[in-house]
C-alpha positions as CSV (number, residue, x, y, z in Angstrom):
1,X,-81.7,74.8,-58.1
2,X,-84.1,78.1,-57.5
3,X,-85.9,79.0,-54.6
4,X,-89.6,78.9,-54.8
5,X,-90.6,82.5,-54.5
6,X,-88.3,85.5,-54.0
7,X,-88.8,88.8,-52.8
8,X,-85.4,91.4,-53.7
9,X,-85.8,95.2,-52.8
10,X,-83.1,98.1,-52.3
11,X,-82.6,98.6,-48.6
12,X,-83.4,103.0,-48.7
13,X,-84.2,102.9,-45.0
14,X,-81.3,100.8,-43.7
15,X,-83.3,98.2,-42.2
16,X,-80.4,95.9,-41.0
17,X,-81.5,91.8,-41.3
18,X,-79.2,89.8,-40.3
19,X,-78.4,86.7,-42.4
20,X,-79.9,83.6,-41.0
21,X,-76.3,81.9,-41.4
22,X,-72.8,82.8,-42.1
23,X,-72.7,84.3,-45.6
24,X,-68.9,83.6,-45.5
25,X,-66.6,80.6,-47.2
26,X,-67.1,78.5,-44.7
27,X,-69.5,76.0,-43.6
28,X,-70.9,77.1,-40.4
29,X,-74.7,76.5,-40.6
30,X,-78.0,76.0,-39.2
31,X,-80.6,75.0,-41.4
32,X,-83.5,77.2,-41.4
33,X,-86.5,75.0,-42.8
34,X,-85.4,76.2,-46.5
35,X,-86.0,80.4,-45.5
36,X,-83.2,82.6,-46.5
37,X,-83.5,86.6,-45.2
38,X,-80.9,89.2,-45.2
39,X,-79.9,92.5,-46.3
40,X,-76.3,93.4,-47.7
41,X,-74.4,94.7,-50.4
42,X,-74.7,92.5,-53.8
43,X,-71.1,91.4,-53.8
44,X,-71.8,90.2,-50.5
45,X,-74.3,87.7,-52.2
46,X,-71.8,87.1,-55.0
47,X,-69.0,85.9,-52.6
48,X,-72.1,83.6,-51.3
49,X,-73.5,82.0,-54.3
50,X,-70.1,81.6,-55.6
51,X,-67.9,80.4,-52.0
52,X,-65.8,83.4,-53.4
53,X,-63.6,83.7,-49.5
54,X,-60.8,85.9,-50.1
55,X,-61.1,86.9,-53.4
56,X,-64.2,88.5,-52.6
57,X,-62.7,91.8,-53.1
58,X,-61.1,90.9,-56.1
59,X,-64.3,90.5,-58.3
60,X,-63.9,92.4,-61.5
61,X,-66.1,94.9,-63.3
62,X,-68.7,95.5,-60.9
63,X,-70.2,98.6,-61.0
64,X,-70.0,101.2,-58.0
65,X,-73.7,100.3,-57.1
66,X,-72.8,96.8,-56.6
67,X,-70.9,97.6,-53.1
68,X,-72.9,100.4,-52.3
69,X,-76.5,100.0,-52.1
70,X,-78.2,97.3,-49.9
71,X,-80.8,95.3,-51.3
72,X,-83.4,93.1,-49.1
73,X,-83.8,89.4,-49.9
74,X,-86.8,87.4,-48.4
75,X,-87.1,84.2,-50.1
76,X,-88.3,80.2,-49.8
77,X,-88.2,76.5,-50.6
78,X,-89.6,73.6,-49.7
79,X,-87.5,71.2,-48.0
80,X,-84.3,71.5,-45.7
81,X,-81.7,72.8,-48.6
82,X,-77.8,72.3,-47.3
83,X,-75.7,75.8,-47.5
84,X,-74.0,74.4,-50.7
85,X,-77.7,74.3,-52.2
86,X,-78.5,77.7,-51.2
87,X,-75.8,78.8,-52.6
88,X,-76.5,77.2,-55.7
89,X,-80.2,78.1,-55.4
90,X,-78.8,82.2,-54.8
91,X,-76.6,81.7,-57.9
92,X,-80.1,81.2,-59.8
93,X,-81.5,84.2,-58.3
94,X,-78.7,86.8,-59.1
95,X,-79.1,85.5,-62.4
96,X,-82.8,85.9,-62.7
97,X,-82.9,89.2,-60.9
98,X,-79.7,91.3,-61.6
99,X,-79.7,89.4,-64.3
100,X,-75.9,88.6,-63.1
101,X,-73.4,86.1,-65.5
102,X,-70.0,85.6,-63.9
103,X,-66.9,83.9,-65.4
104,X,-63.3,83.0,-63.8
105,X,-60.3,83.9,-65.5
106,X,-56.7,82.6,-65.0
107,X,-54.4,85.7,-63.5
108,X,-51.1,86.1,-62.2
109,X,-51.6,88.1,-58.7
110,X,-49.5,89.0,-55.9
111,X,-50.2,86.7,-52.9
112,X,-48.8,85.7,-49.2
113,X,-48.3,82.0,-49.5
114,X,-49.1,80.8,-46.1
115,X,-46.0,78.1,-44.8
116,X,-45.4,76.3,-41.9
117,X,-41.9,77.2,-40.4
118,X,-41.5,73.6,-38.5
119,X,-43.2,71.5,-40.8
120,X,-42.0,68.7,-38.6
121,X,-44.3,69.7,-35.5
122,X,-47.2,71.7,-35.0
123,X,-47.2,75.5,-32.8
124,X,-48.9,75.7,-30.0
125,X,-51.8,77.7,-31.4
126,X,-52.7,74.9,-33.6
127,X,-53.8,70.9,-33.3
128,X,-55.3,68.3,-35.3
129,X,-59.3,68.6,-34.2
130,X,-59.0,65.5,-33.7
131,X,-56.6,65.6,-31.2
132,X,-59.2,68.4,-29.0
133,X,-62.6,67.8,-27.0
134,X,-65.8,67.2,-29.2
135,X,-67.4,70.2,-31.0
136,X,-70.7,70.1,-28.1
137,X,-67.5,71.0,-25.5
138,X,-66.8,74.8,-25.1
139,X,-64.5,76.0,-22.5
140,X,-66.3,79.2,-20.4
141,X,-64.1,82.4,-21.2
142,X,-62.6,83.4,-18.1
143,X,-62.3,87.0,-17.0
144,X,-60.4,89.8,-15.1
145,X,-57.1,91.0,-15.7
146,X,-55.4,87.2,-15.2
147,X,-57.9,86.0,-17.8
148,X,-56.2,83.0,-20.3
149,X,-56.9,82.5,-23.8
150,X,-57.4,79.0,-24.7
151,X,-58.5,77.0,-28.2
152,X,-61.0,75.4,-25.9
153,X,-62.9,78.7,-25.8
154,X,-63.9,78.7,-29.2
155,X,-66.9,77.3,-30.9
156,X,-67.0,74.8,-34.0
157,X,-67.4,76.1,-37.8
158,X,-67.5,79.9,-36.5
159,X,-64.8,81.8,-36.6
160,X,-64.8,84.0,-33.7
161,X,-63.1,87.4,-32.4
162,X,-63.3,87.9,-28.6
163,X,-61.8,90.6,-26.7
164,X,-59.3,90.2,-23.9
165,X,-57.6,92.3,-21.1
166,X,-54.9,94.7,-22.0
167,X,-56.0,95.7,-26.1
168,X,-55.7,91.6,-26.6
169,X,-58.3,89.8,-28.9
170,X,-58.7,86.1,-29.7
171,X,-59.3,84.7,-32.7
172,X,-59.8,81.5,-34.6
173,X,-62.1,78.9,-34.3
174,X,-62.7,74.9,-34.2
175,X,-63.0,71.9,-36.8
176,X,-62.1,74.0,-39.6
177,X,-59.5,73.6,-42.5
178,X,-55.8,75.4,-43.2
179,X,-57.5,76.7,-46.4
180,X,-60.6,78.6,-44.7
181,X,-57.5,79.7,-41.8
182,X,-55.5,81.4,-44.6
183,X,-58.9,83.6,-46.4
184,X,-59.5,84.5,-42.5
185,X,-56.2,86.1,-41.6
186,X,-56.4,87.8,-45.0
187,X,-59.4,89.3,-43.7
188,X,-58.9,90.4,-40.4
189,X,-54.6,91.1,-41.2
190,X,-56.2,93.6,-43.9
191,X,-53.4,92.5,-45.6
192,X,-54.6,93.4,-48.7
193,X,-53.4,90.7,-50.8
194,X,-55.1,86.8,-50.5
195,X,-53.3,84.4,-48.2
196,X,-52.9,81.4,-50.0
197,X,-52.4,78.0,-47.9
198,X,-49.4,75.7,-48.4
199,X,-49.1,74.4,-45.6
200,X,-49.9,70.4,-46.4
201,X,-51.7,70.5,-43.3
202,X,-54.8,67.7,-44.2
203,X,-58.0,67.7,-42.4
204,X,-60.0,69.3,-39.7
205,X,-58.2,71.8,-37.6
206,X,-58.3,74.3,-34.4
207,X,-56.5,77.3,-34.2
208,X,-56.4,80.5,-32.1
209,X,-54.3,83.1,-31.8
210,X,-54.2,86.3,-29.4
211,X,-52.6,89.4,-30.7
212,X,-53.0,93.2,-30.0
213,X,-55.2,95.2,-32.2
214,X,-54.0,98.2,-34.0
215,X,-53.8,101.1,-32.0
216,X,-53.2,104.6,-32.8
217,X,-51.0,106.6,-30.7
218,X,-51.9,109.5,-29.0
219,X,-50.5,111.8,-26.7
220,X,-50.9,110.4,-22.6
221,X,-52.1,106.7,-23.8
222,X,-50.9,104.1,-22.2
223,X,-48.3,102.0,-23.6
224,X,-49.5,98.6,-25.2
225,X,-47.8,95.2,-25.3
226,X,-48.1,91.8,-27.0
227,X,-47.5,91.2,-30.5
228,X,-49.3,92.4,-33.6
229,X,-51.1,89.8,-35.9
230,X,-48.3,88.9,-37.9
231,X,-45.8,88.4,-35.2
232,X,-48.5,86.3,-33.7
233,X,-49.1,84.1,-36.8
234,X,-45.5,83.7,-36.5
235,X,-44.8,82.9,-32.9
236,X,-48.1,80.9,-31.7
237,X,-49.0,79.5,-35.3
238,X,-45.7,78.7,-36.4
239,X,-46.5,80.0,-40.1
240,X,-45.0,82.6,-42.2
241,X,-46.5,85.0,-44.8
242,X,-44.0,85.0,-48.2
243,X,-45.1,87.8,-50.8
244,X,-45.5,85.8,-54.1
245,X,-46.8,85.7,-57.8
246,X,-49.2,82.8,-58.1
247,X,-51.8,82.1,-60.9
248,X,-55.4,82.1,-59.4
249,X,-59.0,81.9,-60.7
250,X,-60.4,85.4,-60.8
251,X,-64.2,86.3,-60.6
252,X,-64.6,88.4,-63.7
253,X,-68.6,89.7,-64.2
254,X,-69.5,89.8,-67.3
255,X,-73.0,92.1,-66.8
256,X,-75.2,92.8,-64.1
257,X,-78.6,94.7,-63.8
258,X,-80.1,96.7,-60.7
259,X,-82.9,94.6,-60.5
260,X,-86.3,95.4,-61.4
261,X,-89.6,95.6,-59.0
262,X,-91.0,92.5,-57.6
C-alpha cells in the first residue's frame, strides 16, 4: 500500500504539526478521510510504520541524523485507510524516500518480565473491560485537595497522564491489552530496559495507577508522599518487574538516505 501523493521536508524552522493520531503501538485512532500530517524525528515514523512500542529505542544502526532532525510529512489517499494501513502505506514511503530497508534479528537482551503477583485475583488498579462502563462513559475528574483517582476517569485506546494534588499523577487508560500496559510503563518508568508482558492476562483491559513523580530534592521543599512508579505497579497493579535475559526480535536498519527534494 502507498499513499497517493507525498510531500517530505526537513523541519529547519521548527514548525511543530501535531500528528493527526497517536503515532504510538497502540490503536487509538480517528480516521482522517485518508490525510496524514506531522512533523517528528524519522525513528519516530519508523516505530510507526513498523508498530515498533518499546523497542523503539532499540533500533540499530541509525545514523545520528535519524533522531535529530525533524522532517515534515504532508501526504494523501483516497479512501478511509485503517491505522494498520497507514502504517503499511508509511512503510512504502520511508522506503521510497529515505530510501529506508529494515530487517529483525533474533537477540538475547536484558528485559523486566512483567508478572502478576496473585495470579488468582486481580489488584485493584486493574479489571477486565468488560467488567467497567462502555467506552462513550467517562467519569468527570474531580478536583481540590480531596480529589480521587478513579479508572472511570480515563478515556478508551488513549493512554493518559493527568496530574493530581500533592506531586500525584494518574496514568493508564481503558480497553487496552497487558501487552500495550507493559511497552507503557517502560516508557514512562524510564526503565531503560523493555517490559515484557507475562502476565496471561487475555483480552481488553483497564488499568490506572497513581504514583508520585520524581522529584529532586532541594533545600526548604516540602516533603512528598505516596509511592513511586514501581512501588505503585506493585501495590495497586499487583505486578512485579523481574530483570531477565529473553530472546526478542530486534529492528536492525540495514541503510537509510536523508531524503532528497520533493
Amino acid at each position: 500500500m502507498a499513499f497517493d501523493v507525498a510531500s517530505v521536508k526537513q523541519d529547519l524552522v521548527g514548525r511543530f504539526i501535531a500528528p493527526p493520531f497517536s503515532l504510538d503501538f497502540d490503536d487509538d485512532y480517528i480516521p482522517t478521510g485518508g490525510a496524514f500530517n506531522a512533523t517528528a524525528p524519522l525513528t519516530t515514523y519508523i516505530a510507526f510504520a513498523y508498530k515498533l512500542n518499546q523497542l523503539n529505542s532499540m533500533i540499530e544502526q541509525l545514523p545520528k541524523w535519524a533522531s535529530d532532525d525533524r522532517y515534515e510529512i504532508h501526504a494523501k489517499v483516497d479512501g478511509n485507510p485503517t491505522k494498520d494501513q497507514m502504517r503499511l502505506m508509511m512503510q512504502s514511503l520511508l522506503a521510497e524516500r529515505f530510501k529506508l530497508t529494515i530487517h529483525f534479528e533474533t537477540r538475547d537482551v536484558p528485559v523486566l518480565v512483567m508478572e502478576r503477583i496473585h495470579p488468582e485475583k486481580l489488584a485493584s488498579g486493574i479489571r477486565m473491560h468488560a467488567d467497567g462502563p462502555d467506552c462513550s462513559v467517562i467519569a468527570p475528574r474531580s478536583s481540590g485537595p480531596e480529589a480521587a483517582a478513579s479508572i472511570d476517569m480515563l478515556p478508551c485506546n488513549t493512554y493518559t497522564a493527568y496530574n493530581l494534588p500533592d506531586h500525584e499523577m494518574l496514568a493508564g487508560t481503558r480497553n487496552t491489552t497487558a501487552a500495550q500496559m507493559a511497552a507503557f510503563l517502560s516508557n514512562v518508568g524510564h526503565f531503560g530496559k523493555p517490559v515484557v508482558d507475562r502476565t496471561n492476562l487475555k483480552g481488553s483491559i483497564d488499568f490506572a495507577v497513581t504514583f508520585v513523580r520524581d522529584q529532586v530534592a532541594a533545600p526548604g521543599a516540602e516533603t512528598v508522599h505516596g509511592e513511586n512508579l514501581l512501588e505503585a505497579i506493585k501495590d495497586q497493579l499487583g505486578l512485579r518487574l523481574v530483570a531477565q535475559k529473553l530472546s526478542l526480535q530486534i529492528p536492525v536498519v540495514d541503510h537509510v538516505e536523508k531524503p532528497s527534494d520533493n
